[in-house]
DRENBALO-21297 format. One line per field, with one value per residue (C-alpha): residue number from 1; residue in one letter; chain; x, y, z. Coordinates in steps of 0.02 Angstrom, whole numbers, m for minus. Each point is the difference from the previous one (the first is absolute). Layout:
<rs>
nr: [NUM | ...]
rest: [a | ...]
kette: [A | ...]
east: [X | ...]
north: [Y | ...]
up: [Z | ...]
</rs>
This chain:
<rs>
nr: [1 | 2 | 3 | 4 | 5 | 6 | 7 | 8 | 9 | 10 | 11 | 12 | 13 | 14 | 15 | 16 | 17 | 18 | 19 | 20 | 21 | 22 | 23 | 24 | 25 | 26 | 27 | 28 | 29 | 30 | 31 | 32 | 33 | 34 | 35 | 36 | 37 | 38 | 39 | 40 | 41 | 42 | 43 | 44 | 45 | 46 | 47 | 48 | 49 | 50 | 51 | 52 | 53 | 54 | 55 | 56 | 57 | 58 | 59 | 60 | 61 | 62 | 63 | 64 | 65 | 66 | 67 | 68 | 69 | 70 | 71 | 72 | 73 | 74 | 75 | 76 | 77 | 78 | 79 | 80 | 81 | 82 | 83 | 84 | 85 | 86 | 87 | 88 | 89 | 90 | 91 | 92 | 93 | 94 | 95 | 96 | 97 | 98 | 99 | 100 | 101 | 102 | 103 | 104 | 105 | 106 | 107 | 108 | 109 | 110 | 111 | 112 | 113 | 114 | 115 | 116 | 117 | 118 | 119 | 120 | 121 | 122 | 123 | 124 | 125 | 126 | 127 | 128 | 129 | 130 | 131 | 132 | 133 | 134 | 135 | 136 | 137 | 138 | 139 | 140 | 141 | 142 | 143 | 144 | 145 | 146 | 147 | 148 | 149 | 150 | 151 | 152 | 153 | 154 | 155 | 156 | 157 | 158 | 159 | 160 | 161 | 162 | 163 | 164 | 165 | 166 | 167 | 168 | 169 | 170 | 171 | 172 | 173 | 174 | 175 | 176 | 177 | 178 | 179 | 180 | 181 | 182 | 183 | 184 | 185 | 186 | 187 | 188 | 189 | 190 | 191 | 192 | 193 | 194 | 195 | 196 | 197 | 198 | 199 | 200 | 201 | 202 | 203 | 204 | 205 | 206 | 207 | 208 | 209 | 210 | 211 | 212 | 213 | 214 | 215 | 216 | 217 | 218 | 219 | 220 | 221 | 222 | 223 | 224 | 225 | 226 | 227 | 228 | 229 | 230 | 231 | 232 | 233 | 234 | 235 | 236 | 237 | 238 | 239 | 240 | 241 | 242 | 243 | 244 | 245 | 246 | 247 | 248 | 249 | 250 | 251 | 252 | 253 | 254 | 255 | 256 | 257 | 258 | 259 | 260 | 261 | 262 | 263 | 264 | 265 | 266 | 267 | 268 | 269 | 270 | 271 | 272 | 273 | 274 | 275 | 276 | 277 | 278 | 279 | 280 | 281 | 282 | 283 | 284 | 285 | 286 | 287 | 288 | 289 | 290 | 291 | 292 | 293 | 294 | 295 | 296 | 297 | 298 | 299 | 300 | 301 | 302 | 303 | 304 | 305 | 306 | 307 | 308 | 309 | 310 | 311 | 312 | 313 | 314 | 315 | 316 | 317 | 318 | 319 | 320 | 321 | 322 | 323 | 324 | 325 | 326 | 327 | 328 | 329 | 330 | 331 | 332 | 333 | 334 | 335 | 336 | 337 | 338 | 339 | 340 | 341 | 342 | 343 | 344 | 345 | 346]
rest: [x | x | x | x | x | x | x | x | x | x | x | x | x | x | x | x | x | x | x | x | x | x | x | x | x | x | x | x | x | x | x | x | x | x | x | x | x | x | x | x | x | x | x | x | x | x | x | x | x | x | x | x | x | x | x | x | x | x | x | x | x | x | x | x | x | x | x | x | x | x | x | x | x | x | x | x | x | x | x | x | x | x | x | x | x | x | x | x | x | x | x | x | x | x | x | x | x | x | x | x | x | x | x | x | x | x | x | x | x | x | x | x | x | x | x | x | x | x | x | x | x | x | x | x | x | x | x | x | x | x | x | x | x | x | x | x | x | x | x | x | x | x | x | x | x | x | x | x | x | x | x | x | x | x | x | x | x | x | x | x | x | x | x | x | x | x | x | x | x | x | x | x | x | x | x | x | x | x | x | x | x | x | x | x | x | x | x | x | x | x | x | x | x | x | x | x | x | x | x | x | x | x | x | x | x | x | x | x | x | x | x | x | x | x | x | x | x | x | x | x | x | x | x | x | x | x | x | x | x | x | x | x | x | x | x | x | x | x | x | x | x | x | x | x | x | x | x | x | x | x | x | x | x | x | x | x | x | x | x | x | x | x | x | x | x | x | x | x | x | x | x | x | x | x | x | x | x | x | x | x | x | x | x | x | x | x | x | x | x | x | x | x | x | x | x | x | x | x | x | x | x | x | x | x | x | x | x | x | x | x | x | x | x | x | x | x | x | x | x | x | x | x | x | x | x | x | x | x | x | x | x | x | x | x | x | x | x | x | x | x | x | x | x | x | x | x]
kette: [A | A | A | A | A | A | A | A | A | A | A | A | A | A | A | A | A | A | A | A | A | A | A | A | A | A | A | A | A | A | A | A | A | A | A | A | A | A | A | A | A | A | A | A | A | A | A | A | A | A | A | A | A | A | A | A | A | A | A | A | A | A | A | A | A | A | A | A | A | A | A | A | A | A | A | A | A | A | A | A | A | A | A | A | A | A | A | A | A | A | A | A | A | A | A | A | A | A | A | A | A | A | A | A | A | A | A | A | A | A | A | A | A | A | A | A | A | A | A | A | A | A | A | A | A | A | A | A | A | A | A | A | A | A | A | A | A | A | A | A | A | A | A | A | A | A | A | A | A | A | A | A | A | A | A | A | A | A | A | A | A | A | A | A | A | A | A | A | A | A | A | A | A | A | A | A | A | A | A | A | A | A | A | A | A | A | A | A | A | A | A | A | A | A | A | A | A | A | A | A | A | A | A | A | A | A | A | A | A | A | A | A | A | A | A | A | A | A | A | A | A | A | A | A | A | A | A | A | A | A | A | A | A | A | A | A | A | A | A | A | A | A | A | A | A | A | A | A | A | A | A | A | A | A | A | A | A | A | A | A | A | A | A | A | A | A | A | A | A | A | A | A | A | A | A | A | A | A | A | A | A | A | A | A | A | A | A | A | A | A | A | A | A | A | A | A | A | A | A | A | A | A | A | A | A | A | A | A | A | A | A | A | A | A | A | A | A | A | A | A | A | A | A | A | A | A | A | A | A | A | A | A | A | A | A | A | A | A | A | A | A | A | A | A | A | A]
east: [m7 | 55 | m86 | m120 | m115 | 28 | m102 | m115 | 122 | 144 | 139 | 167 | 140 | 55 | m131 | 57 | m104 | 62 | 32 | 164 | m52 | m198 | m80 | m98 | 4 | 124 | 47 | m130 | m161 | m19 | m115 | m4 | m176 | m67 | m177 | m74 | m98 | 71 | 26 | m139 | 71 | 138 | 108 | 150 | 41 | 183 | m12 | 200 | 121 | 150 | m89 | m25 | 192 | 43 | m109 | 42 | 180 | 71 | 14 | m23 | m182 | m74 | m118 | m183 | m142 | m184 | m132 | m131 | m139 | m137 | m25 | m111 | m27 | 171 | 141 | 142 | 136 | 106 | 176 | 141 | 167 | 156 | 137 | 186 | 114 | 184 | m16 | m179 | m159 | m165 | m168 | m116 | m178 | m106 | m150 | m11 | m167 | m28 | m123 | 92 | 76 | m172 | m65 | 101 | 139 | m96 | m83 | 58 | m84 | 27 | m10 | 30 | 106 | 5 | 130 | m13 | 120 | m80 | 85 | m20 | 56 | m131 | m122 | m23 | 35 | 133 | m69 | 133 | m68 | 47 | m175 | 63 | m109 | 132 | m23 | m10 | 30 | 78 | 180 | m24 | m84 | 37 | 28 | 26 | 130 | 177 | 144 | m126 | 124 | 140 | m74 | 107 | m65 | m180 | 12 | 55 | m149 | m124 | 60 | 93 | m94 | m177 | 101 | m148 | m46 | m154 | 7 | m148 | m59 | m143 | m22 | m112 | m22 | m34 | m158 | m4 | m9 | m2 | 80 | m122 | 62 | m113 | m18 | m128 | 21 | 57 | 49 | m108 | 124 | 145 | 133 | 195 | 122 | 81 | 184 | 25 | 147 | m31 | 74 | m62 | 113 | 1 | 156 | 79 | 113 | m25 | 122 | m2 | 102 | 37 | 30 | 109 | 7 | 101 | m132 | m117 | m19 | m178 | m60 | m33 | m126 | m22 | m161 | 3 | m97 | 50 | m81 | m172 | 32 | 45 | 177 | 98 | 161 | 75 | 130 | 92 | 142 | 77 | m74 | m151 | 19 | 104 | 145 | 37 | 35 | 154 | m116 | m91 | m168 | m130 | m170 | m123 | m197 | m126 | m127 | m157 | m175 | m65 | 101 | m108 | 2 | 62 | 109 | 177 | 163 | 176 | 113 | 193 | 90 | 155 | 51 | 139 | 80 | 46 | 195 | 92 | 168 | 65 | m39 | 83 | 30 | 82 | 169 | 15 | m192 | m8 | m168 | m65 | m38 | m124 | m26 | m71 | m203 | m92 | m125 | m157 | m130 | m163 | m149 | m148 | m191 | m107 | 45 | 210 | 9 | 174 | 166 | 180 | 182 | 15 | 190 | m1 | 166 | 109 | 3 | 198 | m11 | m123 | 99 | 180 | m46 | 39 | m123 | m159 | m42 | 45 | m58 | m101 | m110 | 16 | m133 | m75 | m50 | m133 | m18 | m119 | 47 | m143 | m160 | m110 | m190 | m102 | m163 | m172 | m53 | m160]
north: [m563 | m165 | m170 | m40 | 110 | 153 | 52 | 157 | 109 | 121 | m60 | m22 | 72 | m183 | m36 | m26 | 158 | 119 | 173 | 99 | 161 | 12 | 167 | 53 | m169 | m80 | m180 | m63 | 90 | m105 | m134 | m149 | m120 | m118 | m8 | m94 | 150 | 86 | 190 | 83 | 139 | m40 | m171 | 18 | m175 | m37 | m161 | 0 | 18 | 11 | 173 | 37 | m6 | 99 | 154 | 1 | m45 | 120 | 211 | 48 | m89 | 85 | m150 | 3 | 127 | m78 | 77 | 114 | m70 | 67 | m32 | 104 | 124 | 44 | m57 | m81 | m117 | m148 | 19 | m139 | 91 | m63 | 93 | m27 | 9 | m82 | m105 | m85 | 34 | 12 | 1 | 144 | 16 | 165 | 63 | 168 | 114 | 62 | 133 | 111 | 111 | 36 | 52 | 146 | 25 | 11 | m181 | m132 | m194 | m104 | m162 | m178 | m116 | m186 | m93 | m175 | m134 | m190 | m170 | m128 | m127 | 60 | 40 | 176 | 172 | 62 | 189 | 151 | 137 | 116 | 67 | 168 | 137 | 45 | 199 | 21 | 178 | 101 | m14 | m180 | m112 | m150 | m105 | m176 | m125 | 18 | m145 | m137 | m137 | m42 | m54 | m144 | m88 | 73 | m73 | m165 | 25 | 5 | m154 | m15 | m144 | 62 | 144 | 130 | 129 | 83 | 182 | 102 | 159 | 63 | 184 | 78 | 175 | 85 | 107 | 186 | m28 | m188 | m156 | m96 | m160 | m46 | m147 | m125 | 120 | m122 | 89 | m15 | m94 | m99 | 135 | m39 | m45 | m165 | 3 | m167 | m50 | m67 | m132 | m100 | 146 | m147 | 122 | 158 | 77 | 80 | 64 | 126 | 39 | 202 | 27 | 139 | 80 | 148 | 44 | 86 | 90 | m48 | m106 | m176 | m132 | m167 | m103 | m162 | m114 | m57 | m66 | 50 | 172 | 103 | 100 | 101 | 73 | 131 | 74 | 175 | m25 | 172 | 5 | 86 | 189 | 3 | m93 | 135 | m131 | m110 | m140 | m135 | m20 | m149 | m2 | m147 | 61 | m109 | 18 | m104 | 84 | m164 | 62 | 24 | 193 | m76 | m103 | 2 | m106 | m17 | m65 | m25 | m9 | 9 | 102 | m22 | 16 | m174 | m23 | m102 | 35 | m24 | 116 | 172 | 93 | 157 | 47 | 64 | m44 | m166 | m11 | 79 | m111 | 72 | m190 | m54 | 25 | 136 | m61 | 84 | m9 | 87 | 38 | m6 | 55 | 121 | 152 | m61 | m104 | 38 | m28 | 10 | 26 | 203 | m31 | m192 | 13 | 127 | 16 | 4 | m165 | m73 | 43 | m40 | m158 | m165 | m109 | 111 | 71 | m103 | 83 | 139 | m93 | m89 | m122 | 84 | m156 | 24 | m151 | 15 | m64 | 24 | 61 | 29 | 33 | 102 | m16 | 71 | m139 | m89]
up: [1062 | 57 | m83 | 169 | 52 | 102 | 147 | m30 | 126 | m48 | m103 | 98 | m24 | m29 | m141 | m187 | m57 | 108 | m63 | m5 | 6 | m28 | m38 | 171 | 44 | 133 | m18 | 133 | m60 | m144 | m7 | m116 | m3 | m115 | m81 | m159 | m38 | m173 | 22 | m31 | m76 | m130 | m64 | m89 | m65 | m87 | m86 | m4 | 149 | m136 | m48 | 183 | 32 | m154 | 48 | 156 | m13 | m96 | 28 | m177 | m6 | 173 | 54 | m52 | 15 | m31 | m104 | 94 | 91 | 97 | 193 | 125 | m131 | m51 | m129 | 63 | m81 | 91 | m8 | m18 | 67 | 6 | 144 | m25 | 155 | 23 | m166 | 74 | m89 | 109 | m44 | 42 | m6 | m48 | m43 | m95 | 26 | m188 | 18 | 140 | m147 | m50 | 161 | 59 | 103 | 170 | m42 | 104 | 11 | 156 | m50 | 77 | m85 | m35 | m90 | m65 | m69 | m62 | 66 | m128 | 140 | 173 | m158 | 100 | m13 | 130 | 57 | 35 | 110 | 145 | 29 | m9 | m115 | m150 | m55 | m189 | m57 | m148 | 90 | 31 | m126 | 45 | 164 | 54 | 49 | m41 | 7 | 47 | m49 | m84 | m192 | m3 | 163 | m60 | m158 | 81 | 136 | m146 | m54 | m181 | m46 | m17 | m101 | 38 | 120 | 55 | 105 | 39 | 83 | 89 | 45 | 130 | 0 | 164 | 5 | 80 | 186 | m13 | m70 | m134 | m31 | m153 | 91 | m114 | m146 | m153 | m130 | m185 | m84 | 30 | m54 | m13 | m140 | m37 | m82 | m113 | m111 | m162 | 1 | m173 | m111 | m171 | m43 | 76 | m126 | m170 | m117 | m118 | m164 | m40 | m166 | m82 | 169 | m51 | m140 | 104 | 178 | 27 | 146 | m37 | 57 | 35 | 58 | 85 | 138 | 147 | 167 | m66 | m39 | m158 | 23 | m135 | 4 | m64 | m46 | m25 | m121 | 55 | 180 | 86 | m8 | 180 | m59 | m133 | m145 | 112 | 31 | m59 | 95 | 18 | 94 | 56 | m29 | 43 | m114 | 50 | m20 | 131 | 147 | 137 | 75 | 155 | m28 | m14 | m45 | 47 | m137 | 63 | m191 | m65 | m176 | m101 | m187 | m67 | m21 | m129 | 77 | 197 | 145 | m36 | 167 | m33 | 62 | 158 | 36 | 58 | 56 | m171 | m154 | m146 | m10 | 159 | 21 | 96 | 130 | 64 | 135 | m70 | 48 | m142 | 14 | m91 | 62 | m32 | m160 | m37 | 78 | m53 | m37 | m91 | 36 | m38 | m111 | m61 | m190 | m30 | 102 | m106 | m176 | 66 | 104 | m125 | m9 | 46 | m183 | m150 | m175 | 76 | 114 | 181 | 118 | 130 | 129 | 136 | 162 | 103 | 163 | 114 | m23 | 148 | m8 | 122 | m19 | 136 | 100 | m72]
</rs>
């Protein structure tokens, strides 16, 4: 994916988005084009390359799997992966078949595969395919394009300036005995999702006063707004049943009525129990301090409204810390850091 154009013919093994070690796919069967035609299929559009880098950076937040959509009569979902090898993170592109559970364990869909990525600077959409059919079945779910690039130098290919990116998918499933493009068949409706960061947050942290804390063992709430939405925490002065009365836990709900079915958000926050004294890390634990804030990377929609920390603090922490509880009570401080809105394409 170099800045001028490439000629419609195989990449080299010389060219910047040449693959490691690509599933059925040797380094010089894949082809690379350009076209101003959107994919007809599916656009996923991240309004933030910051948020880009962070779920694809890191192992513990496994890249980025799109909602379902529906191409040449099936369910499929575009998939964001990041690979790990030597230190160096690559990017990987997939698209996962979402019905072949449903089908049986005989079913299998041939299927032709585009990929798609949008250069802000050629205003054009760079195409990825080998032209080989891809076999989705029980066993294998998904297929595509793995180590494409290095996300660093595809990040800086993208251009960090425009601070967006556009991929896309089209899917062509191979009829019995012959190979239907679906060529001229537009679908309905424009269908895709579009991930924007709010970015106009008038504050981002709330704090909240518990009173005579060790006068009861019922959860506790608190309502508040930000970015739009209604949240409430709560909390669970002797824990949620699984930590058996040792800790103190807190939970984020997101309780708006508004929120659209489809939609969903990803809030990156940090927790924490105000301290009037200095950091405390305990003996022999350096890297633990009962003062220091938890951080999160959750996922909200209708179907998951709640996310959390069941073993946020231990209780004897909490009680023998100085400087967290002062006459029965202690601040429980929420920032939110990010929060990143995904919303189906208009």
């Amino acid at each position: 994916m170099a800045n001028q154009t490439p000629k419609s013919s195989p990449a080299t093994a010389n060219d910047p988005a040449k693959v490691a070690e690509r599933e059925e796919t040797k380094d010089d069967e894949i082809e690379l084009t350009w076209r101003e035609e959107e994919p007809a299929h599916y656009i996923l559009e991240i309004q933030s390359l910051t948020f880009l880098w962070e779920i694809l950076s890191r192992p513990q937040v496994r890249g980025y799997e799109s909602s379902a959509f529906e191409a040449s009569d099936h369910k499929w979902s575009l998939i964001l992966n990041p690979e790990f090898e030597n230190g160096d993170v690559y990017l990987s592109l997939y698209l996962r078949n979402m019905d072949i559970q449903h089908l049986g364990s005989n079913r299998k869909i041939d299927a032709l595969i585009n990929f798609f990525v949008y250069h802000h600077g050629m205003n054009r959409y760079i195409t990825i395919q080998d032209g080989k059919v891809k076999r989705f079945s029980a066993e294998k779910e998904k297929s595509g394009f793995s180590r494409l690039m290095l996300l660093s130098k595809f990040i800086d290919w993208l251009n960090p300036q425009e601070n967006t990116c556009k991929f896309g998918v089209e899917v062509f499933v191979v009829k019995t005995g012959s190979l239907n493009h679906e060529v001229g068949q537009n679908p309905e409706k424009e269908k895709g999702e579009c991930c924007s960061i709010l970015d106009h947050l008038e504050k981002n942290r709330v704090t909240w006063l518990i009173h005579n804390f060790s006068n009861s063992s019922e959860p506790r709430s608190f309502k508040f707004n930000i970015g739009d939405y209604v949240w409430e925490l709560q909390l669970y002065p002797i824990g949620v049943p699984e930590v058996k009365r040792k800790y103190l836990s807190i939970y984020l709900h997101l309780q708006d009525s508004e929120f659209e079915s489809g939609d969903k958000l990803h809030v990156q926050w940090r927790l924490q129990i105000k301290s009037n004294g200095p950091s405390n890390p305990r003996k022999g634990e350096s890297e633990y301090d009962p003062t220091k804030p938890r951080t999160g990377d959750a996922w909200f929609s209708r179907s998951q409204s709640c996310w959390g920390f069941p073993y946020f603090m231990k209780l004897a922490d909490l009680k023998q810390t100085p400087g967290l509880i002062d006459n029965d009570a202690f601040t429980v401080e929420a920032e939110f850091n990010f929060i990143y809105v995904i919303q189906d394409l208009a």
